[in-house]
C-alpha positions in Angstrom: 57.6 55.4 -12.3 60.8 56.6 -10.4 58.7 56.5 -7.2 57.8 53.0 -8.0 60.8 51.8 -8.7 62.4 53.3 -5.6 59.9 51.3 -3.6 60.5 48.6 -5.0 64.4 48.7 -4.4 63.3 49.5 -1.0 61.0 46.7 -0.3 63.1 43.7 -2.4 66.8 44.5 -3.1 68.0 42.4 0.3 65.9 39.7 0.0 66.6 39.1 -4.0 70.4 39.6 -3.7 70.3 36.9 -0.9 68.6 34.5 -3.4 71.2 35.0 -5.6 73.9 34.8 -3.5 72.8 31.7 -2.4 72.0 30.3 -5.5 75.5 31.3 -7.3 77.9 31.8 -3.9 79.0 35.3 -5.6 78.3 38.3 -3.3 80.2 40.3 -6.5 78.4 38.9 -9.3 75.0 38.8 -7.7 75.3 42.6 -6.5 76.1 43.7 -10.4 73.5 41.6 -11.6 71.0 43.1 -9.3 71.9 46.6 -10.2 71.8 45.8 -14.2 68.5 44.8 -13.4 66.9 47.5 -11.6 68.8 49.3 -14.4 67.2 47.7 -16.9 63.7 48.3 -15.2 64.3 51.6 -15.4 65.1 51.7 -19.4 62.2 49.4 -20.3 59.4 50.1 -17.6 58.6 53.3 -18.3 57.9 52.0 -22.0 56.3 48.6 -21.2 54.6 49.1 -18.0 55.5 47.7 -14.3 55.6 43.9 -14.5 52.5 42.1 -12.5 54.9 40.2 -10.6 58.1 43.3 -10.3 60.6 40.9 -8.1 59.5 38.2 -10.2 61.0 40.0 -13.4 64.1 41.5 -11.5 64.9 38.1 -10.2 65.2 36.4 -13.3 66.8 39.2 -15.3 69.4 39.6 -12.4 70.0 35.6 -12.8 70.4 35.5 -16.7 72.5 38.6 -16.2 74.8 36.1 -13.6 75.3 33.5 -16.0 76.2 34.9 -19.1 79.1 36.7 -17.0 79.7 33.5 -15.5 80.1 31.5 -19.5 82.2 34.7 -20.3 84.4 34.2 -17.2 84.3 30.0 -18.4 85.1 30.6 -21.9 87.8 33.3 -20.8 89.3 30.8 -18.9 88.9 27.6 -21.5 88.8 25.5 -18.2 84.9 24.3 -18.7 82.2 24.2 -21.2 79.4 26.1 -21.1 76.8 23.1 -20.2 78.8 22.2 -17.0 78.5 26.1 -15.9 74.4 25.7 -16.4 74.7 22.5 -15.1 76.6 23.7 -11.9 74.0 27.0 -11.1 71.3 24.5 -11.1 72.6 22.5 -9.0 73.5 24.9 -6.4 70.1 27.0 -6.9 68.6 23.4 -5.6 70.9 23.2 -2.9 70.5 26.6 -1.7 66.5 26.0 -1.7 66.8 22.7 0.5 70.2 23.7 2.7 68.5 25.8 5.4 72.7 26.4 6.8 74.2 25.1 9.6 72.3 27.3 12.2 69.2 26.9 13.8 67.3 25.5 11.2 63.8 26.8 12.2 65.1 30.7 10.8 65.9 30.3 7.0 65.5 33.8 6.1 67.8 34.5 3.3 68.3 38.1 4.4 69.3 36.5 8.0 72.3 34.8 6.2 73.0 37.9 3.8 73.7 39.9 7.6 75.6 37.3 8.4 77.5 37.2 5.8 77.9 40.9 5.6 78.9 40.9 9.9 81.8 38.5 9.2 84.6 39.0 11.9 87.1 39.5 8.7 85.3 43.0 8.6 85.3 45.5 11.2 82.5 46.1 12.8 81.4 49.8 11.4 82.3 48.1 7.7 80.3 45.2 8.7 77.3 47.3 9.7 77.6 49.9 6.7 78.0 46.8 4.4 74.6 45.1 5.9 72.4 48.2 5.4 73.7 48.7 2.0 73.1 45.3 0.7 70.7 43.8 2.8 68.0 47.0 3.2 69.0 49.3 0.4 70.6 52.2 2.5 72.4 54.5 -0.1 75.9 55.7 -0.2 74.7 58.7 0.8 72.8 58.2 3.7 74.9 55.8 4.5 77.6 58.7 5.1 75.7 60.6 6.7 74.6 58.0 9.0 78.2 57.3 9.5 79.1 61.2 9.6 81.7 60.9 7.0 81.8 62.0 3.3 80.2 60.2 0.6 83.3 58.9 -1.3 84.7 58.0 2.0 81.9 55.9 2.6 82.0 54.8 -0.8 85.5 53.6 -0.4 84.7 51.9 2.5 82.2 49.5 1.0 84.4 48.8 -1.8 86.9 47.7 0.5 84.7 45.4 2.6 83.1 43.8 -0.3 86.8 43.1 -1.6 87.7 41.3 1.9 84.7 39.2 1.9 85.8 37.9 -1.4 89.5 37.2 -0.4 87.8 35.7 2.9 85.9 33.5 1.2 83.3 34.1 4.0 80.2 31.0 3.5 76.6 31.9 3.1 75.1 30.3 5.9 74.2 30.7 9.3 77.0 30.9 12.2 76.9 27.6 14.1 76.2 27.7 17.9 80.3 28.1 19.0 80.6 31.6 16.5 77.3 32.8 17.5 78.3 35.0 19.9 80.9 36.8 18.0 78.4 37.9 15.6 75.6 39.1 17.4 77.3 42.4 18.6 78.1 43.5 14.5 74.5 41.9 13.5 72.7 44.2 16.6 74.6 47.1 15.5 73.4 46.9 12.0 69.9 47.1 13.3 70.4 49.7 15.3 71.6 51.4 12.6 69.2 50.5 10.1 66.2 51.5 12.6 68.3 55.2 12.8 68.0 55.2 9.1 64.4 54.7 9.3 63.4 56.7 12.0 65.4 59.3 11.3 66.6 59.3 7.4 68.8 61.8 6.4 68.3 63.1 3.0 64.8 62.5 1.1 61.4 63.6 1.3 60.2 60.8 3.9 59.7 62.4 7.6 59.7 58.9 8.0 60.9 55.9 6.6 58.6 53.5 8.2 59.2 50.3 6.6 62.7 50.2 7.0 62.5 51.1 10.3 60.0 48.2 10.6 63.0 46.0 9.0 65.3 46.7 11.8 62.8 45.8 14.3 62.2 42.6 12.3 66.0 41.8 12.4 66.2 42.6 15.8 63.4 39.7 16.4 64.5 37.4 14.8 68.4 37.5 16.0 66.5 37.6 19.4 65.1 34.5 18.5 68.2 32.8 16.6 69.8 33.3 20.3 66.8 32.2 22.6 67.7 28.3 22.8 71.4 29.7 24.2 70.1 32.2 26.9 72.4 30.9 29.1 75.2 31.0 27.4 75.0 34.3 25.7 73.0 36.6 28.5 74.4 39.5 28.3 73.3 39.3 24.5 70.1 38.2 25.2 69.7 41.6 27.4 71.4 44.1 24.5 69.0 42.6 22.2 65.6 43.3 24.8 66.8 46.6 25.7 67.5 47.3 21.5 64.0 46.2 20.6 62.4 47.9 23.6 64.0 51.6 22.2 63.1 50.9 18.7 59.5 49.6 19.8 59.0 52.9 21.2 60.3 54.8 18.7 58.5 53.4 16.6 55.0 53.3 18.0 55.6 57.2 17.2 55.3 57.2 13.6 51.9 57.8 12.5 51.8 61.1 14.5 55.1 62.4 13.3 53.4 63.6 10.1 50.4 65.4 9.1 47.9 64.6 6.6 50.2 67.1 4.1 53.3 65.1 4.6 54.5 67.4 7.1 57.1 67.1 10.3 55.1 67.3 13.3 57.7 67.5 16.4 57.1 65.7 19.6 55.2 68.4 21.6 52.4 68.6 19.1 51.8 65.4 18.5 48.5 63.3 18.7 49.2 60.8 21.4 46.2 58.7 20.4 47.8 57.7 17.2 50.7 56.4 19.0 50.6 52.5 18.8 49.7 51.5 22.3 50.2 47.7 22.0 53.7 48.3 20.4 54.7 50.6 24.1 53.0 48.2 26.3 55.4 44.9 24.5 58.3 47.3 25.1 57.5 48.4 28.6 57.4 44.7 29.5 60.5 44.4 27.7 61.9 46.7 30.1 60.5 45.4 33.1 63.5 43.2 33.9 65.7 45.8 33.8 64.2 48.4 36.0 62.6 45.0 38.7 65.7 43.7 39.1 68.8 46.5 38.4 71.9 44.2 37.0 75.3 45.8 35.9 76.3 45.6 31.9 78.4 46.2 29.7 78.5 49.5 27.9 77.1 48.3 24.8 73.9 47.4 26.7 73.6 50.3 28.8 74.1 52.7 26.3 71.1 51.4 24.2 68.9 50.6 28.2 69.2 54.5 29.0 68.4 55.1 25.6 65.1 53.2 25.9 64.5 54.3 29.5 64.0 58.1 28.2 61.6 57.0 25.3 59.8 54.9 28.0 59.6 58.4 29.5 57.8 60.1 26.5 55.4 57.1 26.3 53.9 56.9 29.9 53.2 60.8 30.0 49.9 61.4 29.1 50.8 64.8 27.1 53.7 67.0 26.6 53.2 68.8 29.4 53.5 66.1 32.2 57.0 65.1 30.2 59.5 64.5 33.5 62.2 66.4 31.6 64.5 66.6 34.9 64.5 63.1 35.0 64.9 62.6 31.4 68.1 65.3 31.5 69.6 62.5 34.2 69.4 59.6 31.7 71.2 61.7 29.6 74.1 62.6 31.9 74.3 59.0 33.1 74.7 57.9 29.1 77.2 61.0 28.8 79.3 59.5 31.8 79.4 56.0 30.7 79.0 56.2 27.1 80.2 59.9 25.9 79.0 61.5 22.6 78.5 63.8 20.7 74.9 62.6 19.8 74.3 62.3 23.2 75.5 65.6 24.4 73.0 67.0 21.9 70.2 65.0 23.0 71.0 66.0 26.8 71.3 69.8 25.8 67.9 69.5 24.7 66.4 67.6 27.8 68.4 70.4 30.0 66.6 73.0 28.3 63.6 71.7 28.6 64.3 71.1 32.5 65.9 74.5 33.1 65.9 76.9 30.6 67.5 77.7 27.1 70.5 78.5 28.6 71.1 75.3 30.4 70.7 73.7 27.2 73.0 76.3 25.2 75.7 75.9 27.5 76.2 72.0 26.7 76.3 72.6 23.2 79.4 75.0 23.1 82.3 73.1 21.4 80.1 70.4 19.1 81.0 71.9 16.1 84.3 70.6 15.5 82.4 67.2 16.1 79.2 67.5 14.3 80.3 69.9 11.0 77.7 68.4 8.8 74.9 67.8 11.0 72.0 70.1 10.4 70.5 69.3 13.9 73.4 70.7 15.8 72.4 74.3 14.4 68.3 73.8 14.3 68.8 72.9 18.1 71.1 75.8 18.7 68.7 78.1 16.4 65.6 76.7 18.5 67.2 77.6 22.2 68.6 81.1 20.7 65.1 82.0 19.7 63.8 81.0 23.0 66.1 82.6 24.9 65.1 86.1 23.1 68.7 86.2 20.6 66.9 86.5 17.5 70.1 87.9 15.6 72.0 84.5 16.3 69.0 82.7 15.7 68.7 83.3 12.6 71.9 82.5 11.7 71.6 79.6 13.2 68.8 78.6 11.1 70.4 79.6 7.7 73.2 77.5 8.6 70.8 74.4 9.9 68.8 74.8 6.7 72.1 74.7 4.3 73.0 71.4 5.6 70.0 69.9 6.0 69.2 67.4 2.8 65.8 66.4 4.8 62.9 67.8 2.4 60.4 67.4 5.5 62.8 68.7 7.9 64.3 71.6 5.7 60.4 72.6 5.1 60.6 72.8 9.1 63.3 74.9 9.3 62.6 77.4 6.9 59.1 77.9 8.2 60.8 78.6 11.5 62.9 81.2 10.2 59.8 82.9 8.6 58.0 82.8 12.2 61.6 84.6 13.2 61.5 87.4 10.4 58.2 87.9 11.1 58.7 88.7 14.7 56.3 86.3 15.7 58.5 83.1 16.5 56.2 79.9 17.6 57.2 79.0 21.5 58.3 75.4 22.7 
């Protein structure tokens, strides 16, 4: 039942708090009413059995839930009756059903407004984005902070506070109009970039995988593409972030049926099945890409940072197996996206490429001083464990592991780890 009910947060909490934020205009009230609701599935499901319809039944307990706290706040008031409160939600449940907001009207997607919403410019943009994959895709706090690489009450405290500005803001559900389009598309393409990391690559759980969110972000990322399409010419360089963003996540992506084994197991990239990979998905990306290596243009950070990205995944796509990977010029990428858009994620990526390229040691060597960046990452360790082994310091290694594994809140990717440290004890380490 817990499983169930996980999925179905998964699947339906952005697009039912959207419909009740645009039938009652309360990002508080509908929030709280959501989450008595899934509450109260939880209390009476197990006893009664999953509803036929399960959004069906959260929606309308979330929305009786709304409106006896809006005839408490009425009464507590003395300012209305009752009837006029009913009177005024009905109203505004029909308006939100017919109002398709002052955008483009052929994208009504209620989740589409709830990012909006959520990528406001009264927010900054990290709030904006951890706001969005909180409410709109179900991201929790917690792998919300590690997404973020900050501590879960930090995190915590941070949503709090950009809920409570939305509010003073006033901020209206509806699509941005053409003029304030642009301002929102950075925040908006961030959250799905994001969103697709929390996916791909989740950080606690069982899932190797979390495939239908990742699948969201890709859908977001489509259909801001197309919100923008009939202003090409005014917002280009958006139009160009947003090809190069769905291009990387596309190949990603096409990945995720061969990530795990038929026992729910990580499966890294080397061993994969390449057959499994979804070949139309790489071929739409490719094209999405052909623009960008046909004709080279200059661009802003924002969009090279995420082009280079996609350009090394393009890599891992056209080679036919591991072993024809062109490492060397995958390790360039890297160095180019170090110069011009510096990281610690991306100094941990490139150590990897380099030691594919040129040996453990070459890989070892760019990771010295990323501690003091990455404290809770597991993969900072696991990477440093993996090149140690290689490069015959079993001792270290399996420090490294231990360490890896103690952060690591993964289930798949712990299981990983400590098989790897077994292979160690054992004296028979598996080679890369």
């Amino acid at each position: 039942m817990t499983a169930d009910l996980d999925r179905i947060w998964r699947d339906e909490w952005g697009r039912l708090l959207a419909l009740l934020v645009g039938q009652f205009r309360r990002l508080d009230l509908a929030e709280d009413a959501l989450a008595d609701a899934f509450e109260a599935a939880a209390r009476t499901w197990p006893r009664d059995g999953i509803p036929a319809n399960p959004a069906a039944w959260l929606l309308t307990t979330a929305r009786r839930r709304t409106l006896d706290r809006l005839r408490a706040e009425a009464m507590a008031a003395r300012k209305e009756p009752l009837l006029v409160v009913d009177a005024r939600t009905q109203e505004e449940a029909q308006r939100a059903m017919a109002d398709p907001g002052d955008g483009p009207a052929a994208l009504t997607d209620e989740r589409l407004r709830l990012v909006f919403l959520c990528a406001h410019p009264a927010l900054a943009p990290e709030a904006a984005a951890a706001l969005t994959l909180r409410l709109v895709l179900g991201v929790s706090t917690a792998d919300l902070a590690r997404l973020f690489l900050v501590a879960e009450p930090t995190m915590a405290a941070r949503l709090t506070r950009a809920r409570k500005k939305l509010a003073v803001a006033g901020v209206p559900f509806a699509l941005p109009s053409a003029q304030r389009l642009a301002e929102r598309v950075d925040v908006v393409a961030t959250v799905a970039y994001l969103a697709f990391t929390a996916g791909y690559a989740p950080g606690s759980g069982p899932d190797v995988v979390r495939a239908e969110l990742a699948g969201e972000a890709i859908r977001l990322t489509r259909l801001l593409r197309t919100l923008i399409s009939p202003y090409d010419d005014q917002h280009r360089s958006a139009t160009a972030h947003l090809d190069a963003l769905l291009a990387l996540m596309l190949l990603q992506h096409s990945r995720r049926d061969a990530r795990v084994d038929a026992n729910g197991a990580l499966v890294l990239l080397p061993d994969q099945d390449r057959s499994r990979w979804h070949g139309d998905e790489i071929d739409e990306a490719l094209t999405l890409l052909g623009p960008f290596t046909e004709a080279p243009s200059p661009h802003d950070r924002r969009t090279t940072e995420v082009l280079l990205q996609a350009l090394v995944a393009a890599e891992h796509a056209v080679a036919s197996s591991a072993a024809l990977t062109d490492w060397r010029r995958i390790a360039g990428l890297y160095a180019v996206l170090e110069e011009r858009a510096p990281s610690p994620a991306v100094r941990l990526a490139r150590a990897v490429a380099a030691a594919e390229a040129d040996g453990p040691q070459a890989g070892l060597a760019l990771l010295v001083d990323l501690d003091e960046s990455l404290p809770h990452s597991h993969r900072l360790p696991a990477i440093r464990a993996e090149l140690l082994c290689r490069a015959g310091r079993g001792v270290e290694a399996e420090a490294a592991y231990q360490r890896a594994i103690s952060l690591c809140a993964n289930e798949a990717e712990r299981t990983h780890l400590i098989a790897r440290l077994a292979e160690l004890d054992s004296g028979q380490p598996r080679g890369r």
